[in-house]
N, C-alpha and C positions, 0 to 999 in steps of 0.2 A: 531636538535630541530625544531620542528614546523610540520605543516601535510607537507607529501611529495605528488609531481605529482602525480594522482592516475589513472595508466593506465585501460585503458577500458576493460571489462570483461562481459561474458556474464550471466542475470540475470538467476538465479538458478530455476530450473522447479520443477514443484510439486514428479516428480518424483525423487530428488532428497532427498525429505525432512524423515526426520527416522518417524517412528511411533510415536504418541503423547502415553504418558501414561495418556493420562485424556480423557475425553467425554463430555467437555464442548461445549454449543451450546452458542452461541450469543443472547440477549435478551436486544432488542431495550429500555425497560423501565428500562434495570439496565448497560448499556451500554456509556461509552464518548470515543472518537477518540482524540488520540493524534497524533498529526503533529510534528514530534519531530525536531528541530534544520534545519526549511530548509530555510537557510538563504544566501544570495546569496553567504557570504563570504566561506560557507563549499563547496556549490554545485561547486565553480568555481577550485577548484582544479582536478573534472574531466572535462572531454572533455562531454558538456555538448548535446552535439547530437545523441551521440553511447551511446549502453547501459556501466552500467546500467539505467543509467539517465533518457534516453527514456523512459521505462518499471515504474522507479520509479515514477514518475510524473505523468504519465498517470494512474498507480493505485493509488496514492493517490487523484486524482482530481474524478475519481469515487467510490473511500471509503467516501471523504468528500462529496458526491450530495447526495449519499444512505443517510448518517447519516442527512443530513439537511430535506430530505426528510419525515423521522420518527423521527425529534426535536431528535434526539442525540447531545449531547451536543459536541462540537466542541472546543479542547484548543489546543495551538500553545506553544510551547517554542524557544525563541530566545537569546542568549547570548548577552547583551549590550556591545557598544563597550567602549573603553579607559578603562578599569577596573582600579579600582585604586587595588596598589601589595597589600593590605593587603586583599581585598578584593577575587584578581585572588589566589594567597596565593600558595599554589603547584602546582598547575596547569602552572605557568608559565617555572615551570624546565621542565616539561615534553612537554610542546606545548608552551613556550617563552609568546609574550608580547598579544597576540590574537587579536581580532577584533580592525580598528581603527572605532572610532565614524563617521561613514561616510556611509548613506546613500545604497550605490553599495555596503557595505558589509554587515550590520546591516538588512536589509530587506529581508523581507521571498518573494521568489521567483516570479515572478510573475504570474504565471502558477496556484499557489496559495494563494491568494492573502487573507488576512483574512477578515472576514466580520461582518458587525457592532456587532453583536451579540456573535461573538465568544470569549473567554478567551484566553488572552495573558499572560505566565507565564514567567519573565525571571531568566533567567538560569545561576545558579552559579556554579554547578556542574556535575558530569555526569549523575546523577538521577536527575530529574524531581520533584522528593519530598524532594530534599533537599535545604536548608534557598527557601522555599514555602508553601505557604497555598495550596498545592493541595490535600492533603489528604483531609482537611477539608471541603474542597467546593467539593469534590467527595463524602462524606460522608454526607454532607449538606443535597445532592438532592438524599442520598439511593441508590446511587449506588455502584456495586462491581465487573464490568468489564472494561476493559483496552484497548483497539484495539488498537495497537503503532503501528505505522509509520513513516518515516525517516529517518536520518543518525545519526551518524554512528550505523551500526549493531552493532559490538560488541563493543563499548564502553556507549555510553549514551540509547541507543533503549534495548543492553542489561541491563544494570543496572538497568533502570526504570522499568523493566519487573520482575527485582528479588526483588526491593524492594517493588513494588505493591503485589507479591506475598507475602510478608513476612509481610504487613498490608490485608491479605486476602482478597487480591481485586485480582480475578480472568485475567493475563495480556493474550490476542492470540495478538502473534506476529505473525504479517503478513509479511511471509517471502519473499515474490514478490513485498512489499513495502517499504522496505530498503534498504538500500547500504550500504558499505563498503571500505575499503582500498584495499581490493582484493577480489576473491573469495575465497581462503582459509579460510580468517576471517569471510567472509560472512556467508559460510558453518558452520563454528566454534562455531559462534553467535547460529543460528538456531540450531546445536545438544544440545549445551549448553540450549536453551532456554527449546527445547523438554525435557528434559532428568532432567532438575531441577524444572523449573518455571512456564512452561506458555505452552499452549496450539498454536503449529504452525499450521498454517494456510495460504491460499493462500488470495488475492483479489477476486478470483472467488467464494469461498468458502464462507466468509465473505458475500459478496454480495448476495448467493443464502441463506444462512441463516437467514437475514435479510428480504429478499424478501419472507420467508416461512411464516416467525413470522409478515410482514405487512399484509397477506393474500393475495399477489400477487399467490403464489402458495400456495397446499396444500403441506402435507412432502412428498404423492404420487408422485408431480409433480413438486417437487423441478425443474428440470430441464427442465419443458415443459412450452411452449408459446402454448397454444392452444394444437394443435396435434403433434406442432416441438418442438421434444427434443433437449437439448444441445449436446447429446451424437451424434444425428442424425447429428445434424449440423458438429460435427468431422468429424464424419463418411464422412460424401460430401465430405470435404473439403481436408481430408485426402489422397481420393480415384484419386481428381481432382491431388493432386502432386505426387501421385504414394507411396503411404506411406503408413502403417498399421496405425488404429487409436488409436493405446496405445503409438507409435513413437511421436503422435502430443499432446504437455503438454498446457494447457490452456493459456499461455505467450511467446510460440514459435511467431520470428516475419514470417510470410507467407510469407511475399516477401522475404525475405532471400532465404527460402526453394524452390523457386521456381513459388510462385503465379504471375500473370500477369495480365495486366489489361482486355485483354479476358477473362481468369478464373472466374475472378471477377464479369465480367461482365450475364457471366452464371449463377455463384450463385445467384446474382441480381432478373435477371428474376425468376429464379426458384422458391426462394421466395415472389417472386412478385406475384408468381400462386397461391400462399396458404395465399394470400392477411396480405404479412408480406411488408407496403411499407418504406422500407431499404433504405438510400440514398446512391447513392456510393461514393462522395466523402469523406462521412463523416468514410464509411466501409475503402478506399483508407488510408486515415489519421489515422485509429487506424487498426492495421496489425496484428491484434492476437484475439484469439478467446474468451478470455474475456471479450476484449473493445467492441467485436460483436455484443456479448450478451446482454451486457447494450445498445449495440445501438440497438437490435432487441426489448428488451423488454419495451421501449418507445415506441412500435406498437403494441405492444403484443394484447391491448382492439382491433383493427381491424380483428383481425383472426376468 
């Protein structure tokens, strides 16, 4: 009874994910980001410095900047603790007595920390919309897109995503911003989500979506900062560890694979020539060519 140690695993790459049967695009004015259950007490059953934890956190802190950036509304759900049983009600055969009302478990992470503006929904169940007014405050402001994020994949991230679906509210599960109890169920969640529900999708994807529809890019140039493509930037980076650039998936971590702070330090310059000014510690700190991106395209107006 209750969640188990949840050994480390590494987060699932785009190239992993099955074909979407839908062709939904992301649209900032009908769009809210859910942060689904990232509360210290779920997050501390993994080892909270190996993926997937690393990857999770880090694309969630850059879904949540885009969406504040273009006033997408921003809601959190957290389970209170001490539940009274009538209240926890099945839940407790399946996962025992849950959160104690204590601070270190009850609070959402710090890493993402909510802010004044955002909606706090608490969570009784493993959907999101149930005993909540979320439906109605998403329907309030005319919206019918879902961006979920969180834990766990396949229990509450998925359910929320089938019930949004079944109030036709359009859910893209962001499959590089969840976790799980492993990667089988990880995997499980996202075929489940693709194949019923919801349109999967990466954080990089999200992100250039969004960035199409604020007029950062046009759809031409989804991927380009100026003259430097995202593809391009693979291509470097791929070349610099000896790798074809369909091997490197936008969430691969680069030091793993071999990057170094020389390597690094080339890309640096390079871009420095085509006046993209990159910092490296901040390149250092995020190791994968997503987090890159969002750091280059805060310089993007210099090029």
């Amino acid at each position: 009874m209750g969640i188990p140690k949840i050994p480390s695993y590494s987060m699932p790459n785009v190239s992993d994910f099955p074909e979407n049967k839908v062709s939904w695009q992301v649209n900032p004015d009908r769009a809210v980001l859910l942060i689904h259950d990232m509360q210290d007490y779920f997050l501390n059953f993994y080892d909270r410095g190996q993926s997937p934890v690393t990857e999770l956190v880090d694309h969630i802190e850059l879904l949540k900047a885009q969406c504040k950036k273009q006033s997408i509304p921003v809601v959190y759900t957290a389970q209170p603790g001490d539940q009274n049983p009538e209240d926890r009600a099945l839940l407790t055969d399946f996962w025992g007595e849950g959160l104690s009302d204590d601070p270190a478990q009850t609070s959402i992470i710090d890493a993402l920390t909510p802010e004044e503006n955002d909606l706090m929904l608490t969570k009784w169940r493993y959907s999101a919309f149930k005993r909540s007014d979320f439906l109605d405050i998403i329907q309030k402001q005319g919206r019918d897109q879902l961006i979920i994020c969180g834990v766990y994949a396949h229990i509450g991230c998925l359910l929320t995503a089938a019930e949004a679906f079944m109030y036709d509210i359009q859910p893209f599960f962001v499959a590089d911003a969840v976790a799980d109890f492993s990667l089988d169920e990880h995997k499980m969640a996202i075929e489940y989500a693709t194949k019923r529900c919801a349109a999967t999708t990466s954080t990089a994807d999200i992100l250039r979506e969004l960035q199409v529809s604020e007029g950062s890019y046009t759809k031409e140039e989804t991927h380009m900062t100026g003259s430097f493509t995202f593809e391009a930037m693979r291509q470097q980076v791929a070349e610099l560890l000896d790798l074809e650039a369909e091997e490197l998936s936008d969430t691969d971590d680069l030091f793993d694979l071999g990057l170094d702070s020389i390597r690094l330090m080339s890309l640096v310059e390079s871009w420095r020539q085509k006046g993209l000014e990159v910092n490296f510690i901040r390149l250092a700190e995020k190791g994968n060519l997503s987090a890159w991106w969002n750091l280059i395209d805060r310089v993007r107006d210099k090029v």
